[in-house]
C-alpha positions in Angstrom: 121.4 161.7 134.3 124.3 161.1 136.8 127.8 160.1 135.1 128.2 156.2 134.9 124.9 154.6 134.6 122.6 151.9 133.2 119.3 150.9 133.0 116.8 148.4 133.0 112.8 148.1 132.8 110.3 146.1 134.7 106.8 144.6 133.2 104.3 142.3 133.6 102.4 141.0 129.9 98.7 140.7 130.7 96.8 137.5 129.3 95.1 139.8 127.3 98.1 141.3 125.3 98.5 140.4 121.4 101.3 141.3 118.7 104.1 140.2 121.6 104.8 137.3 120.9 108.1 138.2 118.7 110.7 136.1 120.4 113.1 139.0 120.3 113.3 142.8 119.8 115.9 145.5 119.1 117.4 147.5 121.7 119.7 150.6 121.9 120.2 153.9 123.8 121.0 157.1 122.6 122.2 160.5 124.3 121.3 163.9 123.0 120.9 161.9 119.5 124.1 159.9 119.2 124.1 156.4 120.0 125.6 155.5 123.2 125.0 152.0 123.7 125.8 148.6 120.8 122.3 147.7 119.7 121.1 144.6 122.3 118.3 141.5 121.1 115.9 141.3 123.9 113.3 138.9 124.4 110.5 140.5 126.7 109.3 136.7 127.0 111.8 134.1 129.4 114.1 131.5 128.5 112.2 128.3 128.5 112.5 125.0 127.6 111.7 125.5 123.8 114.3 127.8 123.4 117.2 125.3 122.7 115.3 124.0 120.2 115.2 126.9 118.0 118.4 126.4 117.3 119.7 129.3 119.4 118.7 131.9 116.9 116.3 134.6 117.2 113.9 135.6 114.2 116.8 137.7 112.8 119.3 135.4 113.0 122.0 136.4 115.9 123.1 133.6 118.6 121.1 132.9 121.5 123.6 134.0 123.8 123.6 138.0 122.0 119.5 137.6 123.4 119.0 139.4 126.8 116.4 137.4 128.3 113.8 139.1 131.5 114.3 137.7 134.8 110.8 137.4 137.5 111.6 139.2 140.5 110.6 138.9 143.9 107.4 141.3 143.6 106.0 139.3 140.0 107.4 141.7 138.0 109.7 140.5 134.9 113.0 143.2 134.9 114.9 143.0 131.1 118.6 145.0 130.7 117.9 146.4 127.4 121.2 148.6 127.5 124.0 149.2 129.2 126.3 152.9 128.1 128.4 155.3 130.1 127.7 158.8 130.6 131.2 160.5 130.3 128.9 164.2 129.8 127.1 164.4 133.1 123.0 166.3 131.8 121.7 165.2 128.6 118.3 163.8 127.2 118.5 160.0 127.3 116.3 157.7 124.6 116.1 154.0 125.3 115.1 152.5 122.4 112.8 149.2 122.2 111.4 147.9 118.7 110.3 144.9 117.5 111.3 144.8 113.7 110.0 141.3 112.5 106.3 140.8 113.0 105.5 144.6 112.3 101.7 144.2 112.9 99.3 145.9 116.3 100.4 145.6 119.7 98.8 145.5 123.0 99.5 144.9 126.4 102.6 145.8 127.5 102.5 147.8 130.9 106.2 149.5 131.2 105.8 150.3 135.0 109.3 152.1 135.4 112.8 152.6 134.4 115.6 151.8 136.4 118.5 153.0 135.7 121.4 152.1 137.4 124.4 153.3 138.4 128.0 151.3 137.7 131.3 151.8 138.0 133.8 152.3 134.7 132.5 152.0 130.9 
């Protein structure tokens, strides 16, 4: 892990998938077992025109605006930030974190293709 860098994750959710429809889900990043990174509400699902009308509040209660919401790219993909920390150490084991913690029933569907994780200047 290079010093100074973030990360992201690109999916698609096949029209087969079940259990993902949780509007949000927890998201943090830890380094050699110490949290590196404020715990983030992500939605893997994108803003829409419902959202608004749920008040701007996700299943646990935070503001709309504290939900990271996916973007499509260019190649159909959907890319999420579901952290962002800064490596002051240079080498270490890196754990990003994504859980739903609401609707704690089976999952299937999601295809994590990749990580990308990015580099950026200053913490």
């Amino acid at each position: 892990m290079m010093p100074g860098t973030g990360d992201g994750s690109t999916y698609p959710i096949p029209d087969k998938s079940y259990g993902l429809d949780c509007r949000t889900q927890e998201a943090y990043i830890t380094m050699d077992d110490q949290v590196v990174s404020a715990k983030r509400t992500v939605s893997l699902h994108p803003r829409t025109q419902e959202t608004p009308l749920d008040m701007g509040r996700s299943e646990v209660g935070r503001a709309e605006e504290t939900v990271s919401y996916p973007r499509e790219r260019g190649d159909g993909w959907m890319e999420v930030q579901l952290g962002h920390f800064y490596n002051h150490q240079g080498d270490g084991m890196v754990v990003i974190n994504l859980q739903e913690i609401v609707q704690l029933n089976s999952k299937k569907g999601l295809i994590l293709e990749g990580m990308e994780i990015r580099h950026s200047i200053g913490p």
